[in-house]
C-alpha positions as CSV (number, residue, x, y, z in Angstrom):
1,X,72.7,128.3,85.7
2,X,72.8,124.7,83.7
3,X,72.7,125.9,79.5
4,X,70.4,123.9,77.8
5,X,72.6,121.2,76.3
6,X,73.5,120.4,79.7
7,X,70.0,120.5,80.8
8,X,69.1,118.1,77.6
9,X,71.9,115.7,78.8
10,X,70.5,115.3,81.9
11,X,67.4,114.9,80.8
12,X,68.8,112.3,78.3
13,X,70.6,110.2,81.2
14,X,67.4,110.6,83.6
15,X,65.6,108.7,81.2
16,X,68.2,106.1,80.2
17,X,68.2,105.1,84.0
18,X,64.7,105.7,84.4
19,X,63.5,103.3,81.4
20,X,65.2,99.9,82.8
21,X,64.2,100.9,86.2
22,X,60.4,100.8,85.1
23,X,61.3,97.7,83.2
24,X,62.6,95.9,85.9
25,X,59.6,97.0,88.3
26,X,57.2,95.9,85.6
27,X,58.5,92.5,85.2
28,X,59.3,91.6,88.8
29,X,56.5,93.3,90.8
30,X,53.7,93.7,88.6
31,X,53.2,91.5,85.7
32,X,54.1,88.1,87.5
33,X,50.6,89.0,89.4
34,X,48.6,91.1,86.9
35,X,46.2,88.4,85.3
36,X,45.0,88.4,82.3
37,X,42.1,86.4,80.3
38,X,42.4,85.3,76.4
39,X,39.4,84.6,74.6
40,X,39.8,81.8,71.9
41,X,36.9,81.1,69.7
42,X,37.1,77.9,67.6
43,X,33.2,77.4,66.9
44,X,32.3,77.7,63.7
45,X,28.9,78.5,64.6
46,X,27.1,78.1,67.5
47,X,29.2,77.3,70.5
48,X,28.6,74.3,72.2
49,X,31.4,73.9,74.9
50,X,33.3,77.3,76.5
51,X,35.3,75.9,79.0
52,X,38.6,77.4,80.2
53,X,42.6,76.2,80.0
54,X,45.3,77.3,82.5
55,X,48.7,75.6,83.2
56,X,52.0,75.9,85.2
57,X,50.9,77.1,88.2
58,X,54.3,76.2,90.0
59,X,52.7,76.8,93.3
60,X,55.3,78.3,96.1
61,X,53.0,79.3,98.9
62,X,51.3,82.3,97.4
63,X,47.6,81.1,98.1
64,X,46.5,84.5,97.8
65,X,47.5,85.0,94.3
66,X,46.3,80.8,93.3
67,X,43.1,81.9,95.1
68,X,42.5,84.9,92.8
69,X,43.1,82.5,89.7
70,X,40.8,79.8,91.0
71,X,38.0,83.2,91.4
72,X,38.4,84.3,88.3
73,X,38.1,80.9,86.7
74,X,35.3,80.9,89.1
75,X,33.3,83.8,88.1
76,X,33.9,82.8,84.2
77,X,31.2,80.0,85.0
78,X,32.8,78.1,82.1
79,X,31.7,74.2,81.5
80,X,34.7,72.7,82.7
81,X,38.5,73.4,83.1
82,X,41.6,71.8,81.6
83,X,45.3,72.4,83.6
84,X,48.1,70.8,81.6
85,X,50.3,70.1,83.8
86,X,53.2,71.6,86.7
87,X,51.3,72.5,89.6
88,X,54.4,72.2,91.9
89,X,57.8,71.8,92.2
90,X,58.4,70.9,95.5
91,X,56.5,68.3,97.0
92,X,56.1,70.2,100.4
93,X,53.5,72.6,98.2
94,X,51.1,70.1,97.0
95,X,48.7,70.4,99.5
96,X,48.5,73.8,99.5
97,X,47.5,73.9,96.0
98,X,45.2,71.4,96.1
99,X,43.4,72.9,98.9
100,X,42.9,76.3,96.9
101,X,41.7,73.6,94.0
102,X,39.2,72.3,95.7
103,X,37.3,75.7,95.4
104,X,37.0,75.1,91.8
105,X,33.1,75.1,90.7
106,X,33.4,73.1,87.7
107,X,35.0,69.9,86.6
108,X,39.0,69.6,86.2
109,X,41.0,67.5,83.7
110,X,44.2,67.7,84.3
111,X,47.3,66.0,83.2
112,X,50.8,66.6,85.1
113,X,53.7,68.4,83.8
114,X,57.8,67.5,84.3
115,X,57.9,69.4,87.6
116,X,55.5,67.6,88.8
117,X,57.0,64.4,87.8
118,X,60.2,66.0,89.6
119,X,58.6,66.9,92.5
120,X,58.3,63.3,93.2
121,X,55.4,64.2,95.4
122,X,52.4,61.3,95.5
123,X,49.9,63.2,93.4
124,X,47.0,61.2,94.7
125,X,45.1,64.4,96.2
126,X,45.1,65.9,93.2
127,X,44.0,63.2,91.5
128,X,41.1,62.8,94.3
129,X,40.4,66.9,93.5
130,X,39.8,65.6,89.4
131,X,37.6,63.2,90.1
132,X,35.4,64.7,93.2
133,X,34.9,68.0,90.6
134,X,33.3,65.6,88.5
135,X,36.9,65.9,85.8
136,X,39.3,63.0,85.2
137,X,42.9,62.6,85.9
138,X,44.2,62.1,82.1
139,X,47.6,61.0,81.6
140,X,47.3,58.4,79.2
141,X,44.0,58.4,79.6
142,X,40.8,59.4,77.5
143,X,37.1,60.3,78.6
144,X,33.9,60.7,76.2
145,X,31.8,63.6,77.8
146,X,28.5,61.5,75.9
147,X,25.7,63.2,74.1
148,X,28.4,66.4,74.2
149,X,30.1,64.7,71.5
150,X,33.2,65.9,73.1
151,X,36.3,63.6,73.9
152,X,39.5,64.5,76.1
153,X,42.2,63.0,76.0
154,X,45.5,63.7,77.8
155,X,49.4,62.3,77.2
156,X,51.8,61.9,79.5
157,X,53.7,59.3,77.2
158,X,54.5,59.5,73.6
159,X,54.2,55.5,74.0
160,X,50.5,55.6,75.3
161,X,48.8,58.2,73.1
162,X,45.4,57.8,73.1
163,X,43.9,57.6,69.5
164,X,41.0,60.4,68.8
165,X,37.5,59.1,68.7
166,X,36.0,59.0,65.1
167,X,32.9,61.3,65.3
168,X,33.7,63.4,68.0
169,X,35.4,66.6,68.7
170,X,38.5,65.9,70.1
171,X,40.9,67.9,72.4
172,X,43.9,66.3,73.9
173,X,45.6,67.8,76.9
174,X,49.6,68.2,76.6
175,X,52.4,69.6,78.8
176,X,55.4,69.9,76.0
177,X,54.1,71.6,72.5
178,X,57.1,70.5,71.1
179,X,55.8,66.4,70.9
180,X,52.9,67.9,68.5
181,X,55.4,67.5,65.8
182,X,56.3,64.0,66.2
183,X,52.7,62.5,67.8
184,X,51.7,59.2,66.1
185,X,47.9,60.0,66.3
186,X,47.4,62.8,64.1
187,X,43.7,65.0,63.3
188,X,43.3,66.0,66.8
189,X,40.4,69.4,66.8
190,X,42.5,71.0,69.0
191,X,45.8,70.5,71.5
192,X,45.9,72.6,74.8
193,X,49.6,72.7,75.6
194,X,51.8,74.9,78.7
195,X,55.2,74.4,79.1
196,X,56.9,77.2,77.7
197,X,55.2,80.0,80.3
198,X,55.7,82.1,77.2
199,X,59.4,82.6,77.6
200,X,58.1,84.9,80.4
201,X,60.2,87.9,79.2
202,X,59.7,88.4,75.9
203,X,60.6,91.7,73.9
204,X,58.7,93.7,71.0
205,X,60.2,92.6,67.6
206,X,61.8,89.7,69.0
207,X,59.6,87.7,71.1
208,X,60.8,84.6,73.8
209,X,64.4,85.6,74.4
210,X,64.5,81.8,76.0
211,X,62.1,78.5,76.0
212,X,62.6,75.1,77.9
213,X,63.0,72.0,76.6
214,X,60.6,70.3,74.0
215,X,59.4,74.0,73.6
216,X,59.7,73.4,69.4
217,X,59.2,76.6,67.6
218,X,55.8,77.0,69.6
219,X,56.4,79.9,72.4
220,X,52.4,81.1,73.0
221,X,49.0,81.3,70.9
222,X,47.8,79.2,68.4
223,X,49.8,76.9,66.1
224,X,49.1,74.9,63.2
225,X,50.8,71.4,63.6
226,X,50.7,68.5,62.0
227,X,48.8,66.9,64.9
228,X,45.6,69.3,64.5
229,X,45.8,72.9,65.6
230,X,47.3,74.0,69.2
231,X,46.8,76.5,71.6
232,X,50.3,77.5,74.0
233,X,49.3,79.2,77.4
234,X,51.4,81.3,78.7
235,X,50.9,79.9,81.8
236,X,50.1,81.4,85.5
237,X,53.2,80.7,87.8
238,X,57.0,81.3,87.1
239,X,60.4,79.1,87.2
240,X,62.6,80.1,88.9
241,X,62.8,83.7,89.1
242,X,59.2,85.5,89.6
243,X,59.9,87.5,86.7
244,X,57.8,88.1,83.4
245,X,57.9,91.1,80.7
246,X,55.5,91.5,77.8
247,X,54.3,88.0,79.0
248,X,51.4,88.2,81.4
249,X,50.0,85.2,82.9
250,X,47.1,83.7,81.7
251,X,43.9,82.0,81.8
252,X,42.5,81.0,78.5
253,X,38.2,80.7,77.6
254,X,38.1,78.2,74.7
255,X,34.5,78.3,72.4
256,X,34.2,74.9,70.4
């Protein structure tokens, strides 16, 4: 018969293996898929826009999963969407995700990302899915939405930033939240940025354990910068290993 400080110490080591066993079944089998949606609510009054903001997708194949996204976005019936950037990384799976794209019922504004860049994949039928939503492929580029009084914009060089439209409510569309420190144009009403995924494993107390490249200090959520106020998302796809912890993916529903 075990006494009981035996008992306790195998109670003790049960658990010590048992914790990081959870962990690691959490962060590679459950949370890369288990979608979540963030509300962010910028009108200082009535709304006028709610439109939605997702990123990274880094498609690999998994339509299923990119066709549950594209659903929910779906079924959020929001005004338009805005994807900043890394759809891909192999060219081989760009017409997969564009084909789960085209399901989208509401314009798309979208900007590409470094993996996409990478990818070197022609990035024509995405384009061609922008523009038959009734969106705009933005690198570089800015549209007016009229009588809205809303004007996106979206960067793809630091060269060609567009300037914001006096009068209007701007939002500009950018992959790295790190340029938001150094953009010339400055008094932007809100930046959507991705990049970052949200470290994808981050831990109570500590947060990101690691970010990418032209990540600045900005990791996920909303950020005062001194280009106008910005928005990380934590993004919906992973890189490189399908693993996230504390760091769900997201789609975001902006009110402005």
């Amino acid at each position: 018969m075990l006494g009981k400080s035996h008992s306790r110490r195998r109670w003790l080591l049960g658990l010590g293996l048992g914790v990081p066993a959870v962990a690691v079944a959490d962060a590679t089998r459950f949370e890369p898929g288990w979608l979540k949606v963030v509300s962010l609510k910028l009108a200082k009054g009535s709304v006028r826009h709610r439109f939605v903001h997702f990123s990274d997708v880094h498609f690999k194949g998994d339509a299923d999963y990119l066709r549950r996204v594209i659903g929910t976005i779906n079924d959020l019936k929001p005004d338009f969407a805005c994807f900043t950037g890394d759809l891909i990384e192999q060219a081989e799976h760009l017409e997969g995700a564009v084909r789960e794209l085209r399901a989208l019922k509401c314009p798309l504004y979208a900007i590409p990302g470094n993996h996409d860049h990478w990818s070197r994949a022609d990035l024509g039928s995405l384009v061609d899915v922008c523009l038959k939503s009734g969106g705009a492929w933005l690198p570089d580029r800015q549209v007016d939405l009229g009588k809205s009084g809303l004007v996106l914009s979206g960067v793809d060089r630091m060269s060609d930033v567009p300037q914001p439209k006096a009068g209007a409510t701007n939002i500009l569309l950018l992959h790295y939240p790190g340029w938001a420190d150094t953009l010339p144009q400055k008094g932007w009403d809100l930046i959507l940025a991705g990049h970052t995924h949200g470290g994808q494993v981050r831990l109570p107390f500590v947060g990101a354990l690691i970010l990418p490249f032209d990540s600045g200090t900005y990791d996920m959520g909303l950020f005062q910068t001194p280009a106008g106020p910005m928005y990380v998302n934590a993004g919906i796809g992973e890189f490189y290993y399908r693993v996230r912890f504390g760091c769900r993916p997201e789609i975001t529903v902006v009110e402005v």
